[in-house]
C-alpha positions in Angstrom: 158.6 141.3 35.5 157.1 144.1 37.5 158.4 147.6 37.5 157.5 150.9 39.4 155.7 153.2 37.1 153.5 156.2 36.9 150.4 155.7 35.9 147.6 157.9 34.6 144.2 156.1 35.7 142.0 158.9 33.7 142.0 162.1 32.9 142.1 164.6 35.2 143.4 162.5 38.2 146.3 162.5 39.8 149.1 159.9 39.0 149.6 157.2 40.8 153.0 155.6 41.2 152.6 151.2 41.4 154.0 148.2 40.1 152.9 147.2 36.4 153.8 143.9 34.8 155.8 144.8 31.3 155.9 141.8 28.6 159.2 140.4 27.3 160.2 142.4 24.1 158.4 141.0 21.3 159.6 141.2 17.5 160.7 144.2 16.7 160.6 145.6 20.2 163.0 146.5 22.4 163.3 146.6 26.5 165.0 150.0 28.1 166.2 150.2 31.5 165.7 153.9 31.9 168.5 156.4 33.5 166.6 159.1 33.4 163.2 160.9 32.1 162.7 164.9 32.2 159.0 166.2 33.3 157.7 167.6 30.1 154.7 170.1 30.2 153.5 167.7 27.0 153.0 165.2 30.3 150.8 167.8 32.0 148.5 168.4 28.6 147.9 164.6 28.4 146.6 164.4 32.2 144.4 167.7 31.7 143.3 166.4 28.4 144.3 168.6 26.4 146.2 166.2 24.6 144.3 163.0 23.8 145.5 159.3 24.1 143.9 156.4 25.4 144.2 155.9 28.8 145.2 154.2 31.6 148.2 155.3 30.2 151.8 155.0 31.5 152.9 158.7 30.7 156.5 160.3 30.2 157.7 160.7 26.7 161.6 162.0 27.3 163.9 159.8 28.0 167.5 157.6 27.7 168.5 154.4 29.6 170.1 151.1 28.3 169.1 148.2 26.2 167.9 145.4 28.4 167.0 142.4 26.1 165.5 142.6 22.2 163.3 141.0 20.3 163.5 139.1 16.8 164.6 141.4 14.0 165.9 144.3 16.2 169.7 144.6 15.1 170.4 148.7 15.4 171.4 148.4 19.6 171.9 145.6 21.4 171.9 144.4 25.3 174.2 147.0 27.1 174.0 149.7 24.8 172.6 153.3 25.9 169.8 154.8 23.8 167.4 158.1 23.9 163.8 157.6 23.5 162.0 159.3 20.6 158.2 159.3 20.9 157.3 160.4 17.4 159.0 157.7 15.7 158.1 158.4 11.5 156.5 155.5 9.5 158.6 156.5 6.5 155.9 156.0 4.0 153.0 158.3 4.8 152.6 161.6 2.8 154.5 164.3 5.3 157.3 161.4 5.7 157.5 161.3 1.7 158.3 165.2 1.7 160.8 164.6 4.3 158.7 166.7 7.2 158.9 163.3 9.7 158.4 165.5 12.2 154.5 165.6 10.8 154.2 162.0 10.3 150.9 160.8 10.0 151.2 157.5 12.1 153.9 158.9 14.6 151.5 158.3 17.7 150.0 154.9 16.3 151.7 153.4 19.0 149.8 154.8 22.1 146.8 153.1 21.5 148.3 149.5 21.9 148.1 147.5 25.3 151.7 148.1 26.5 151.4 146.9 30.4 149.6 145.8 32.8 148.9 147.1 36.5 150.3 144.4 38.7 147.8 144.8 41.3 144.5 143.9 39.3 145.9 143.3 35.7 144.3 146.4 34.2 145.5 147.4 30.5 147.8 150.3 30.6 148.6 152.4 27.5 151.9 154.1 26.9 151.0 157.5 26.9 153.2 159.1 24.3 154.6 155.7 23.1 157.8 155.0 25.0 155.9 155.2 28.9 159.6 156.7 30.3 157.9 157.6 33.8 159.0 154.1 34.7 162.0 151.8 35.7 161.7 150.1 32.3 159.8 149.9 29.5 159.6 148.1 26.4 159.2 149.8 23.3 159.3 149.7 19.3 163.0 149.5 17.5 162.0 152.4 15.5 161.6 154.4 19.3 165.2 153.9 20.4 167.9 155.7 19.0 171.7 155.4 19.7 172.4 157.8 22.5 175.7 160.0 21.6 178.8 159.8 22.3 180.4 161.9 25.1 176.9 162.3 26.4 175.9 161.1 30.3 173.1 159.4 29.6 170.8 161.1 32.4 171.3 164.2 31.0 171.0 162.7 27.2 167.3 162.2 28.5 166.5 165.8 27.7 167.5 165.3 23.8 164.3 163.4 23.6 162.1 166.5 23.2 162.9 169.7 25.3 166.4 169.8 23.0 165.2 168.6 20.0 162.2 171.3 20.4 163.8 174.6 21.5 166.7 173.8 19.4 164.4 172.7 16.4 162.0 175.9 16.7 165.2 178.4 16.3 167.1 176.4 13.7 164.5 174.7 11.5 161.1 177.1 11.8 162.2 180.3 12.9 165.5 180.2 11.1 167.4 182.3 13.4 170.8 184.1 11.6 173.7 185.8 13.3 172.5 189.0 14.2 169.4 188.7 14.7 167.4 189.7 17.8 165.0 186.7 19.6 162.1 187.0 21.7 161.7 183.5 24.0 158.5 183.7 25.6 158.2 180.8 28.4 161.4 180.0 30.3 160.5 176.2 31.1 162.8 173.4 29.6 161.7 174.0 26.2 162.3 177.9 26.5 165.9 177.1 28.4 166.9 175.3 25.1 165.6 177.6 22.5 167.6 180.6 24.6 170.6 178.2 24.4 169.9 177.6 20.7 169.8 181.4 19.9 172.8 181.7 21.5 174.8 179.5 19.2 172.9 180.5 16.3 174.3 184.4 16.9 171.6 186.4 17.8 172.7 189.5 18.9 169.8 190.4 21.2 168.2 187.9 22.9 165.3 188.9 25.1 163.4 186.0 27.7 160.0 186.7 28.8 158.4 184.9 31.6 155.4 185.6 34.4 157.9 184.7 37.4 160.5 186.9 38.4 162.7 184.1 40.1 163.7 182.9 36.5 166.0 185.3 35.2 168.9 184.1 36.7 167.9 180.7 34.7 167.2 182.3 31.8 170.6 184.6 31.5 172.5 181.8 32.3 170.6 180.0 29.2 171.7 182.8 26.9 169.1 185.8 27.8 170.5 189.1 27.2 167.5 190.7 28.6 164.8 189.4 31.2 161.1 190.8 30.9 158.9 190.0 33.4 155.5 189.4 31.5 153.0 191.8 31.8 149.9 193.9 29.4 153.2 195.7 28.2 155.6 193.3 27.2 155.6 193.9 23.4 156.3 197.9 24.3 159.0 197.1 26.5 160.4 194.7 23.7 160.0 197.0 21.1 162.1 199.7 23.5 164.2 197.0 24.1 165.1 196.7 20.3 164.8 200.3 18.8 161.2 200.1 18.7 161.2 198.1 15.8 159.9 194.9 17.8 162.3 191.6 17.5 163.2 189.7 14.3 162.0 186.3 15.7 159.9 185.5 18.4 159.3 182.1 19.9 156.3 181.1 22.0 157.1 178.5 24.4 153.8 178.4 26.7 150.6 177.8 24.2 148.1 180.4 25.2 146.0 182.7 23.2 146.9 185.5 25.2 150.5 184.9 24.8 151.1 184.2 21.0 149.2 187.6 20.1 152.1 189.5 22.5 154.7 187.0 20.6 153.4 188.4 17.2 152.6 191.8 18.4 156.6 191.8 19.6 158.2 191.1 16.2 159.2 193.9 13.6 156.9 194.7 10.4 158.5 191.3 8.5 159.0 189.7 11.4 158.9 185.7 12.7 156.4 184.4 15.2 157.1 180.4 15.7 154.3 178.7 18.2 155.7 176.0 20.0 153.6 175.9 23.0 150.7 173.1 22.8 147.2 175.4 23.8 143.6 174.2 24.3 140.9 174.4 21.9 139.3 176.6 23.8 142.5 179.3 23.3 141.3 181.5 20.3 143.5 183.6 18.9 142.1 186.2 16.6 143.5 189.1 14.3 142.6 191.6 11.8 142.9 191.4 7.7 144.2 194.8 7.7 146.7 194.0 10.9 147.7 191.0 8.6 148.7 192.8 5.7 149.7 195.8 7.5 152.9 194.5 9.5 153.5 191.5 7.2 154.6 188.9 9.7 154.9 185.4 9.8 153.1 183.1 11.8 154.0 179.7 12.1 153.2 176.1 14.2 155.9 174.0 15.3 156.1 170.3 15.7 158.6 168.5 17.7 160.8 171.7 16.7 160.6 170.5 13.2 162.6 168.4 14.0 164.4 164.8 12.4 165.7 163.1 15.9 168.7 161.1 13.6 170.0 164.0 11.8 169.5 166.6 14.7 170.6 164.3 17.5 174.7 164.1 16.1 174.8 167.8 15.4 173.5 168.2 19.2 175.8 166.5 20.6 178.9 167.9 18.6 177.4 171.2 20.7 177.2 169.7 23.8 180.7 168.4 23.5 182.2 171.7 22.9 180.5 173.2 25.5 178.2 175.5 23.5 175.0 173.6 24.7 174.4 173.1 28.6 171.9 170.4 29.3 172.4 170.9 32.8 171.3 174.1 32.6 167.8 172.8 31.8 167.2 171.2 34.8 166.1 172.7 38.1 165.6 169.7 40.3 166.3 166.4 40.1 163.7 163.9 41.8 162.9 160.4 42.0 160.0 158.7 40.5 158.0 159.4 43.5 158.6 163.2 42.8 156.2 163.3 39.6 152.8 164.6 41.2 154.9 167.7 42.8 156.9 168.3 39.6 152.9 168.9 37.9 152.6 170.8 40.6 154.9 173.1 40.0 154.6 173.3 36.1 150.7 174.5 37.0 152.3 177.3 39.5 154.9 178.3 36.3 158.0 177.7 38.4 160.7 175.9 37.6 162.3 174.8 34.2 162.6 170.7 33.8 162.9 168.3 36.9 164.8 165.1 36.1 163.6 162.1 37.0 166.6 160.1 37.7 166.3 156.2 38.0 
């Protein structure tokens, strides 16, 4: 059966929306129609390169839509049921999975390098990008890759639990361990940065500061939870330490995943203070700091994965906030498009505008 998709012919070219030929589900598999899949930056690093997979690859990684058909041995979901795509699916066995950190599973992205379509024009091998291919009307995927979307939860907006939720959310609760009454830094207000503001909201940080290069995003990010808007500049960790007694913030989250901005992050926290990286940089982006800086201020700096996240026990507790109205998801999303809309949606994550477009199927 052939479906419109968008496919990544190599790196560094553009996308090119056509009609791939998907296989039945085979054992273990199972065959989404998708209702809707949110534009992640992640997307943008795997057409740049600076994320590598195999490619031609079918790219989109966040997701929901409904079960379509199953193969042998699949008995979670069934035809009819609606489901969120997880991308980094854990093995269960490998040494990060034993310590319970799925999040850092060794075989998560096993997946991408199998042949998952093929273009329907000339029967070229397509890979699915970040496992679950969701820039497409359908897709087939592993069981282990589909999870049982909650209840209560549309499932267009449920797409955006797939990773921009899971992430922001995960980075405040799980890395940077956010208590009440703290103050937050969130540099980067893009979908991921939304949803961290959000989660330090509902975590009960007193002061809550967003930082961002475009001064069109403050109504976004106050709306998200911001308490105060900095626009970034050479002074933003002066003005945040101003902001905050000139002690710097307790917990600072970077959202964007460039040198320059993770030294501001960590330069903006207390002595003591919590720097958590979230953003996804180049190799190229060096970062570099003194031994007596170091031990001078005492501050922690730490990477985080997927938000540190573990999809089924983070996914109900999500949802219980999104029922009671503590958690927008519509809040994330600035523009809802169609799957032709995909090029200009990386077009505007390059410019820096924008927080997460909605492809809605």
């Amino acid at each position: 059966m052939a479906v419109r998709a968008a496919v990544l012919p190599a790196v560094g070219a553009p996308l090119e929306i056509t009609g791939v030929d998907l296989p039945d589900p085979g054992p273990g598999e199972v065959r989404v129609r998708l209702a809707a899949a949110g534009v992640c930056h992640s997307d943008l690093s795997l057409s740049d390169g600076t994320m590598r997979v195999p490619v031609p690859a079918i790219l989109g990684h966040e997701g929901a839509g409904t079960v379509a058909a199953v193969g042998e041995d699949v008995t979670h979901v069934a035809p009819g049921d609606g489901v969120v795509l997880n991308w980094a699916p854990s093995c269960g066995t490998c040494p990060a999975c034993g310590r319970g950190e799925v999040w850092l599973c060794a075989h998560a992205l096993d997946g991408a390098a199998r042949v998952h379509a093929r273009r329907a024009d000339n029967g070229t091998a397509l890979h699915p990008g970040l496992n679950v291919a969701a820039f497409a009307e359908e897709t087939v995927v592993p069981g282990a890759c589909v999870l049982p979307a909650p209840d209560g939860v549309p499932l267009a907006d449920a797409a955006l639990l797939g990773c921009a939720v899971l992430t922001g959310y995960g980075a405040v609760h799980h890395s940077a361990r956010v208590r009440a009454g703290e103050s937050v830094a969130v540099f980067g207000v893009g979908g991921v940065g939304l949803a961290a503001l959000q989660s330090a909201r509902i975590a009960g940080a007193a002061t809550v500061v967003a930082v961002d290069v475009s001064p069109e995003k403050e109504e976004l990010a106050r709306a998200a939870g911001a308490t105060e808007y900095v626009v970034a500049s050479d002074t933003t960790a002066r003005q945040i330490r101003a902001l905050t007694g000139k002690q710097g913030v307790d917990v600072a989250v970077e959202c964007v995943g460039r040198a320059s901005t993770i030294r501001t992050a960590w330069e903006s926290t207390r002595r003591g203070g919590r720097t958590t990286v979230v953003g996804i940089g180049g190799k190229e982006e060096k970062v570099s700091f003194n031994a007596l800086e170091i031990f001078h201020w005492g501050r922690t700096l730490a990477g985080c994965v997927y938000g540190n996240s573990d999809p089924a026990r983070d996914l109900p507790v999500l949802a219980a906030h999104i029922r009671s109205g503590a958690f927008d998801l519509g809040a994330l999303v600035t523009e809802r498009i169609t799957l032709d809309g995909i090029p200009a949606a990386f077009d505007t994550m390059i410019a820096g505008k924008g927080g997460r477009a909605l492809v809605v199927f």
